[in-house]
C-alpha positions in Angstrom: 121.4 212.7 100.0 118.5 210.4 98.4 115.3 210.8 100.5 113.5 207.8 98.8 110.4 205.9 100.2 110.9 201.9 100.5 108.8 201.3 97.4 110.7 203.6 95.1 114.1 201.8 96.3 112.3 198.3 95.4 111.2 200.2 92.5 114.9 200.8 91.1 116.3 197.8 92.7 113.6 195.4 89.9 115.0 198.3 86.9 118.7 198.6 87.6 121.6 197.4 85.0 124.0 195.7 86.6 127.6 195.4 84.6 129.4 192.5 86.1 132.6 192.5 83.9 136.5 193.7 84.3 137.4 197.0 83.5 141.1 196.9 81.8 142.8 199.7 79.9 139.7 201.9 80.0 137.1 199.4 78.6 134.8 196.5 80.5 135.5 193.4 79.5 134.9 189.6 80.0 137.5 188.0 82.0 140.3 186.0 79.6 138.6 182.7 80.7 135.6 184.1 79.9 134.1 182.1 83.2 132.1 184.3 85.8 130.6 184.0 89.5 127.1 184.6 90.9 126.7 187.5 93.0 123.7 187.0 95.5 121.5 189.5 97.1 122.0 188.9 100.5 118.1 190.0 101.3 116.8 186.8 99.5 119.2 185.2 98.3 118.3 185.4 94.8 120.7 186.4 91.8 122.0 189.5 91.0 124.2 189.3 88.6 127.0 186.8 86.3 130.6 188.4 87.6 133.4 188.3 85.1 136.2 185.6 87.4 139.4 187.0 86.7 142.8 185.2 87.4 146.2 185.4 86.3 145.5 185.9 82.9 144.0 189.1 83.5 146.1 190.1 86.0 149.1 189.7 83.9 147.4 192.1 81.2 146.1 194.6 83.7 149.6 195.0 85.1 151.8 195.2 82.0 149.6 197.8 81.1 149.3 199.8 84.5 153.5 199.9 83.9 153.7 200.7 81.0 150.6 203.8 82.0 153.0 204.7 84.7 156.5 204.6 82.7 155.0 206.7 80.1 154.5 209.4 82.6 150.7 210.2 81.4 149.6 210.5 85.4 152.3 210.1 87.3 154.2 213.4 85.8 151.0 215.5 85.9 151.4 218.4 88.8 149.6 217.7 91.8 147.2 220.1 90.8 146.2 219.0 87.3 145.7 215.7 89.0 143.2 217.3 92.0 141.3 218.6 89.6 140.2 215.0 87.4 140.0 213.2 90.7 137.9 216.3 91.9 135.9 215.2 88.7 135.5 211.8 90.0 134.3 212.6 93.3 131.3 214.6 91.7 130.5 212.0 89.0 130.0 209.6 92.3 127.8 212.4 93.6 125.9 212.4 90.7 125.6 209.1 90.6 125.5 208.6 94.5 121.5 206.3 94.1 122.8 203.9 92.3 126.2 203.5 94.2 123.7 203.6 97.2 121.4 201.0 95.8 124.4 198.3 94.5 126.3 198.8 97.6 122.4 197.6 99.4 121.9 195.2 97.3 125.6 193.5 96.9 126.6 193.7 100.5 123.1 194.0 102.8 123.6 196.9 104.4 120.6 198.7 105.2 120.2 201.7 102.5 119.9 204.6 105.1 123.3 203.8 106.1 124.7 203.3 102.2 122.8 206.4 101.4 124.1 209.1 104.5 127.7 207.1 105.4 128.6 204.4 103.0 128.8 206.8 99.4 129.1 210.2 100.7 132.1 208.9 103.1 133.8 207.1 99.4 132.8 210.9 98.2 134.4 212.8 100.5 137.5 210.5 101.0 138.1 211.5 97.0 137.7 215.0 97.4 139.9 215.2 100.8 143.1 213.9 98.9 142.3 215.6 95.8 142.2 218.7 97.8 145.7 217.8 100.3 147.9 216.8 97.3 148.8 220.0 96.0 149.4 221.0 99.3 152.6 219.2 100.6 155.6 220.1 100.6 158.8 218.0 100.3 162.1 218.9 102.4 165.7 220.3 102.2 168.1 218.6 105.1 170.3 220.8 107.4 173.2 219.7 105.4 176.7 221.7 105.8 176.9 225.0 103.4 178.4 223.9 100.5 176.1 220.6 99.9 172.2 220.9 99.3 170.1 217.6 99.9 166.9 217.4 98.3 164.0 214.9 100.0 161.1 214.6 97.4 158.3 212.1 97.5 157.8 209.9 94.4 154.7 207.8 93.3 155.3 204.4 94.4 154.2 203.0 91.0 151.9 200.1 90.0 149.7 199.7 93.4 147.5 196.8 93.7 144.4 197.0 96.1 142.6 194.0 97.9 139.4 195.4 99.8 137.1 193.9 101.6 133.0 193.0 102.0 131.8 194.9 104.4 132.2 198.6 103.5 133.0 198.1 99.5 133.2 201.0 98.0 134.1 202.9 101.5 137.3 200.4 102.2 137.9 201.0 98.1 138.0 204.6 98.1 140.5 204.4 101.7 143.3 202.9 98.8 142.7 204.2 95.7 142.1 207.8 96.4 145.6 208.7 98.1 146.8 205.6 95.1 145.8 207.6 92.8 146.2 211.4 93.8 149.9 210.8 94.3 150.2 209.5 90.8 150.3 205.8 90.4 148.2 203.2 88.6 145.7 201.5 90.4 144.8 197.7 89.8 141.6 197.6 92.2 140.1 193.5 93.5 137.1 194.2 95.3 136.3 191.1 97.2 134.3 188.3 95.5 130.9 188.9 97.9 130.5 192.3 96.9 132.4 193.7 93.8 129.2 195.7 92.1 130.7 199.8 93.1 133.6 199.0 92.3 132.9 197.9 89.0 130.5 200.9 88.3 133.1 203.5 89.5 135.5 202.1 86.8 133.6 204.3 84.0 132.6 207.5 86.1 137.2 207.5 86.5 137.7 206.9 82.9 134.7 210.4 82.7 136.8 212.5 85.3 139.9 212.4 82.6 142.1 209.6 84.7 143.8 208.1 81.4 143.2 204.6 80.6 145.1 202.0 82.7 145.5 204.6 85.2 142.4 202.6 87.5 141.9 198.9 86.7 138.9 196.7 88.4 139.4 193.1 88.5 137.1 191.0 90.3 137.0 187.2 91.3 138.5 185.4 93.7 141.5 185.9 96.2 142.9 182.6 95.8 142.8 183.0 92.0 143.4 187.0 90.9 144.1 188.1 94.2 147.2 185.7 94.8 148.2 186.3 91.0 148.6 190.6 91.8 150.4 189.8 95.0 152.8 187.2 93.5 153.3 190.2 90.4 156.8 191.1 90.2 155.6 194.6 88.6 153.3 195.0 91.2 154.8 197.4 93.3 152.7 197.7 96.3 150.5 195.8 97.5 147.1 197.3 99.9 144.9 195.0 101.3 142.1 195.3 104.1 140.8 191.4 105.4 141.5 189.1 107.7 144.7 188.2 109.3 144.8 185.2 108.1 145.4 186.2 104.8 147.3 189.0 105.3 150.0 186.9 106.7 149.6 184.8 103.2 150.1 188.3 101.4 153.3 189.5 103.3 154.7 185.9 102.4 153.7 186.5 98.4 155.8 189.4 98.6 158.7 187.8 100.1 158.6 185.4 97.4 158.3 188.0 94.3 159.6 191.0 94.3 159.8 192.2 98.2 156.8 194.3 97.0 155.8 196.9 100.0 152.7 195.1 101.4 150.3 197.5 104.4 147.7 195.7 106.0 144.5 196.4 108.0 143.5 193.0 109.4 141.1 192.1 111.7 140.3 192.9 115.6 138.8 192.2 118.8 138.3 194.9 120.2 137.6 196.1 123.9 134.6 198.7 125.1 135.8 199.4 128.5 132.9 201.3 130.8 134.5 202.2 134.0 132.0 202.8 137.1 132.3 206.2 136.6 131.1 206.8 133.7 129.3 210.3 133.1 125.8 208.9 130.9 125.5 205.1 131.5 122.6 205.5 129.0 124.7 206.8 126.7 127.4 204.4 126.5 124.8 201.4 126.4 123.6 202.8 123.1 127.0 204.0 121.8 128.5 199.8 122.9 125.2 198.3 121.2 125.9 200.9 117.7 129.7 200.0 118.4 129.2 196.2 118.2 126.3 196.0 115.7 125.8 198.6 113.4 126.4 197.2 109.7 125.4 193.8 111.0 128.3 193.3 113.2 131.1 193.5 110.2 133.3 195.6 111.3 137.0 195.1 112.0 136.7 197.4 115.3 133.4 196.5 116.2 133.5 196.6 120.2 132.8 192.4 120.6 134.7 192.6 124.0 132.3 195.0 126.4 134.6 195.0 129.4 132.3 196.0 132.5 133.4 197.3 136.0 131.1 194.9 138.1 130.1 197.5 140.9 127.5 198.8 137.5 127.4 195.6 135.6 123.3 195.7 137.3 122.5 198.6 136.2 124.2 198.9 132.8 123.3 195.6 131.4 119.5 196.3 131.3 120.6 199.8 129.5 122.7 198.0 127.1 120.0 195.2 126.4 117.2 197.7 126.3 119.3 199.6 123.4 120.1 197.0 121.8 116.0 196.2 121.0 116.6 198.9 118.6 118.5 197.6 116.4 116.4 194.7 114.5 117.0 192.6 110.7 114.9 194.4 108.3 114.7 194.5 104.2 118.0 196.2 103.7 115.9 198.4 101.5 113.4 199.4 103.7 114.8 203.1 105.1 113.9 202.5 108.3 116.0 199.6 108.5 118.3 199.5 111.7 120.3 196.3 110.5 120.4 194.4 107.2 121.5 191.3 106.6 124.7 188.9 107.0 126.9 189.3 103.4 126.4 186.1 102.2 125.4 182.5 104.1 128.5 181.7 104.5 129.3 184.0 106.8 126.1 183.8 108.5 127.0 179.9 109.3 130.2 181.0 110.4 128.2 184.0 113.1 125.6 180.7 113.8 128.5 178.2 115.1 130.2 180.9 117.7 126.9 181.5 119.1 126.7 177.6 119.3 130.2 177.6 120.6 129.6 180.2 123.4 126.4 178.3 124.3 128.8 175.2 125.0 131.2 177.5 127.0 128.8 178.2 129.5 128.1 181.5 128.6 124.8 183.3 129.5 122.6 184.3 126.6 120.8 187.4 127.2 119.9 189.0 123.5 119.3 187.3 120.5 121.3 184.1 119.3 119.2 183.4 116.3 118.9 183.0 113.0 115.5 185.4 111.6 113.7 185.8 108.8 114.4 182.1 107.2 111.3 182.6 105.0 113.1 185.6 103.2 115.6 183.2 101.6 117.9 186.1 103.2 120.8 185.7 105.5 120.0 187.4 108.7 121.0 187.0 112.6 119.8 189.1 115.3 121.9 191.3 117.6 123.5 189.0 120.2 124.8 189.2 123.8 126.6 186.9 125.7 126.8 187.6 129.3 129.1 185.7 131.8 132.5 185.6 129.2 135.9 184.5 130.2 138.8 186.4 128.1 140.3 183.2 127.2 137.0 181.7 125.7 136.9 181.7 121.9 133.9 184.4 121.6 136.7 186.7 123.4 140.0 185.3 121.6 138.9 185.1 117.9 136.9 187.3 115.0 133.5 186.2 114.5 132.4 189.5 112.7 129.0 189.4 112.9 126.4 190.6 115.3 128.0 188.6 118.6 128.9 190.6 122.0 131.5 189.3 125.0 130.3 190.7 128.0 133.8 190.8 130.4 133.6 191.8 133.5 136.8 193.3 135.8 137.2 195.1 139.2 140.2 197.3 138.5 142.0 199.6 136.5 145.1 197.2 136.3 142.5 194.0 135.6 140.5 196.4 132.8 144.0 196.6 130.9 145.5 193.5 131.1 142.3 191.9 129.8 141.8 194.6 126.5 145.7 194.3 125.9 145.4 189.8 126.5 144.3 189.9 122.4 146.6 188.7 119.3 144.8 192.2 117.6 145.3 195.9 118.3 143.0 197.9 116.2 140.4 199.6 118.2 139.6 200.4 121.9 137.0 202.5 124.2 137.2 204.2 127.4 134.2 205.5 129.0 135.3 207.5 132.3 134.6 211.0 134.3 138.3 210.9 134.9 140.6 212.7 133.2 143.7 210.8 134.8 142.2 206.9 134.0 141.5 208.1 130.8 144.7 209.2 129.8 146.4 206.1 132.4 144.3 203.4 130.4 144.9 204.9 126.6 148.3 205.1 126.9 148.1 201.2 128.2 145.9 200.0 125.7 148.0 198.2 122.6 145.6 199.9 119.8 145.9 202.1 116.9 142.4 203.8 117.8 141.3 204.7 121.4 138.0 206.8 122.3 137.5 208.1 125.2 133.6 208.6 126.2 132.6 207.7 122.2 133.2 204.7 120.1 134.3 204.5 116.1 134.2 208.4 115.6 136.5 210.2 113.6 136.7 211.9 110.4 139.2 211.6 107.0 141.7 213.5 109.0 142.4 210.7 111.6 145.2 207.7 110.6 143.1 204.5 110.9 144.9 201.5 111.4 146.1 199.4 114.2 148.8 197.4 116.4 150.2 193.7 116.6 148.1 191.3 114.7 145.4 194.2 113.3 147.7 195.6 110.5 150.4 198.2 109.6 150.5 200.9 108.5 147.5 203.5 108.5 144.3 204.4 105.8 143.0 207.7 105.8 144.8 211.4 106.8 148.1 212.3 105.2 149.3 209.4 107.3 148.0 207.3 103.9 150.6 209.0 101.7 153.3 207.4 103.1 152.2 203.9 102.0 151.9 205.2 98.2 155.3 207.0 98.0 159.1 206.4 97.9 161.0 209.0 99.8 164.5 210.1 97.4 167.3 211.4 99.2 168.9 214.2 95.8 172.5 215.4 97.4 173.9 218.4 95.1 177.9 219.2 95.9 178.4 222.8 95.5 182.2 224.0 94.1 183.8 226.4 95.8 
């Protein structure tokens, strides 16, 4: 990827043409209204660009036309392997076009650019090419009926497939839907969230390049209360994807109830626990991996390790480690390459980070990193990495999302104590385990009510690995073939054979 110096990112950031309208039926266009939103650079908080603010006008165009795309059979009736091949086409347009996915993805969202530049677009890249290249690859089934009677089981495109993604990983989050969406052969109405809808936007042209006919991938941006609620109320929507907050994915599943019973998969938010048993084989390690875990892309991440549960016979000795690592990870210029974290999406969100700080001060707990705001002169929105020592489960730091930079230190004394606290959460997404012990491993993961549990590492995985989580955190899973199933009607063909 893009080896750029910080001045030659500044240098394209001043020169780069941002489009801010809709993309419908395989043209950009003004939304019906014609009334737009600003989208801020979260660095300075200066202006990037008018956004097109869509609502039900031009959700009600977008979808009639995504049914009638998919009726007429133009991409859902090609083979799966005419279909790998455009979307093959898609993933190396982004790759020719990774810089300025990169640099819109930096600008729009915060992120530092190193991590837009090696995670962010070559993660949306390979998610692309990893369906493209599964989907002419599975199989359907025959059942074990009796002789004279063959039952076919075939997977069918689901049909018109609206996708709500979220802030923090844009075009990432984006790719998780549309890419199995797409690749099994429905039409794709994408709403990237208001904060940050820039990729999304841009990857609407580089689809219509690859050959996906028009109205086969739609982009409408604008609000969730306005677009957003207008696709999920849809009665031609047929499925419904969303990655956000619980909050609102409780509104969504109610939407459907009262439409169409539209199939609606969810990945909501989380609270999850780093567990560091006193037997842990690197100490130093699993400081660095919890600080990564908690912080890295500012703290927005729906399984960012908030709740670092610590065995208290090494809570001494591991909380200097964990502090110490945790100096490494300083607010920068999100453009600056050597940038370890950017800044808070929008300020917003970084006055919703500021009053759980202020919250957790009033709890009683002990601040031992960070717990400011920095870098006011910037006009930015940035908060520095922040530990609280001395947490209760029950307090709010522990209970609810923050997602920002903000870490619950918990301590326990046993195996049995370590589980009921991770498990004493309304979310189930992600979990850690960091043990010598082969037997409390596998004990306390087989415990632990979450989708995703590591054992001695935190967040790994690859495209080949469901993500997704228990209770509160979601349904359903993103990524692997796992994915397909949300995009896919399963029909049941019996044949009666005459004698």
């Amino acid at each position: 990827m893009s080896q750029l110096t910080y001045s030659q990112w500044q240098s394209l950031a001043q020169h780069i043409d941002i489009n801010g309208r809709a993309y419908i039926n395989g043209q950009y266009c003004d939304a019906v209204s014609r009334k737009t939103f600003d989208c801020i650079n979260p660095a300075n908080g200066q202006l990037l660009a008018k956004i097109a603010r869509c609502d039900t006008a031009d959700a009600d165009i977008a979808v009639a036309v995504a049914k009638a795309v998919f009726e007429s059979g133009v991409w859902s009736q090609k083979s799966p392997a005419q279909r790998k091949k455009i979307m093959q086409r898609f993933a190396l347009l982004m790759t020719k076009h990774s810089e300025e996915l990169a640099l819109l993805e930096t600008l729009d969202m915060g992120k530092p650019i190193s991590e837009s530049v090696n995670v962010d677009v070559p993660g949306a890249i390979n998610c692309v090419n990893w369906y493209a290249e599964a989907i002419d690859k599975i199989y359907d089934e025959v059942a074990p009926t009796q002789h004279n009677e063959i039952a076919l089981i075939t997977r069918e495109a689901i049909g018109v497939v609206a996708a709500i993604v979220p802030w923090n990983f844009p075009l990432l989050m984006a790719s998780w839907k549309f890419a199995p969406a797409l690749t099994t052969g429905n039409c794709v109405i994408l709403k990237p969230s208001e904060k940050s809808p820039l990729t999304a936007i841009f990857i609407a042209k580089l689809a219509e390049q690859a050959g996906i006919p028009k109205g086969v991938f739609q982009v409408l941006p604008g609000f969730g209360h306005e677009v957003g609620e207008a696709l999920a109320l849809s009665n031609d929507v047929d499925c419904l994807v969303f990655t956000g907050s619980t909050s609102v994915g409780k509104r969504l599943l109610q939407y459907s109830g009262q439409s169409n019973m539209k199939r609606v998969w969810l990945e909501a938010g989380g609270k999850s626990p780093n567990i560091i048993f006193a037997d842990c084989i690197d100490l130093k390690k699993a400081a660095e991996a919890a600080a990564w875990g908690c912080f890295y892309n500012q703290g927005e991440v729906c399984v960012a390790g908030t709740r670092l549960l610590i065995e208290s016979s090494i809570k001494a000795e591991f909380l200097p480690l964990l502090i110490e690592a945790t100096k490494q990870i300083k607010p920068g210029d999100p453009l600056d390459p050597a940038t370890t974290m950017g800044a808070i999406v929008d300020n917003v969100q970084m006055d919703q980070v500021l009053k759980y700080i202020d919250i957790a001060k009033e709890q009683g707990c002990s601040l031992v990193a960070g717990g400011e705001q920095w870098k006011q002169q910037s006009g930015g929105f940035y908060v520095n990495a922040t530990i609280f020592d001395q947490v209760d489960n029950a307090m709010r730091i522990a209970q609810e999302e923050i997602f920002g930079p903000v870490m619950a230190v918990i301590e326990f004394d046993s195996i049995e104590q370590a589980i009921s606290i991770a498990n004493d959460s309304d979310y189930g997404l992600g979990a850690g385990i960091w043990t010598a012990n082969l037997n409390t491993a596998h004990k306390v993961a087989k415990a632990l009510r979450a989708g995703l549990v590591w054992v001695n590492n935190y967040n790994g995985g690859d495209m080949t690995i469901p993500f997704g989580g228990f209770k509160q955190s979601g349904n359903a899973r993103d990524k692997s073939l796992h994915a397909i199933d949300k995009y896919t009607e399963i029909k049941t063909t019996l044949i009666k054979l005459e004698d």
